[in-house]
C-alpha positions in Angstrom: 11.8 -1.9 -303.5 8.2 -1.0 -304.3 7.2 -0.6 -300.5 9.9 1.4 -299.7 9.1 3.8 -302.9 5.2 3.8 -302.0 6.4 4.5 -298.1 8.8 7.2 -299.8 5.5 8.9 -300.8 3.2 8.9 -298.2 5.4 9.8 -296.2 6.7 13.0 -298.4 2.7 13.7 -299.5 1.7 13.9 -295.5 4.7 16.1 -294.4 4.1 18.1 -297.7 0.6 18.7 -296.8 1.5 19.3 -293.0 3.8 22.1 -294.5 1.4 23.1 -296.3 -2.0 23.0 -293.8 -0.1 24.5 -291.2 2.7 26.9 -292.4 0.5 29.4 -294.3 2.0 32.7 -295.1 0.2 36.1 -293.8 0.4 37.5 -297.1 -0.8 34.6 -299.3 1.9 35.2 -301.8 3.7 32.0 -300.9 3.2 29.2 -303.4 4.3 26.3 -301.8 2.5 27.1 -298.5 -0.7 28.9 -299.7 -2.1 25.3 -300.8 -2.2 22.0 -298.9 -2.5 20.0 -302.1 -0.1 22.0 -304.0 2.6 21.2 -301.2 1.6 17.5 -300.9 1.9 16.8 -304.1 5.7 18.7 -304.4 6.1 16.3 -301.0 4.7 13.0 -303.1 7.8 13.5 -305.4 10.8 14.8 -303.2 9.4 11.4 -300.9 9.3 9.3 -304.3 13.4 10.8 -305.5 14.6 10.1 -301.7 13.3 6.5 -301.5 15.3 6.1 -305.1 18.6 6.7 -302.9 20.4 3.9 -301.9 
């Protein structure tokens, strides 16, 4: 259970902060991409709620 929640996170945090790296918006106005943190983190804890699913 604990693996699979700790695997739940990393794997939300990286794609979060892949979103957030790579997808910037022109205008800067975007708050989930404008930050690579920001998105990680938002990514840590849809990872962390998914890996609660059975």
């Amino acid at each position: 259970m604990i693996l699979r929640i700790v695997i739940g996170i990393l794997i939300g945090g990286l794609t979060g902060f892949a979103v957030g790296y790579f997808g910037k918006c022109a205008s800067g106005t975007c708050p989930l991409t404008s930050n690579p943190l920001i998105s990680a983190s938002i990514g840590a804890v849809i990872g962390f709620l998914a890996a609660q699913i059975k």
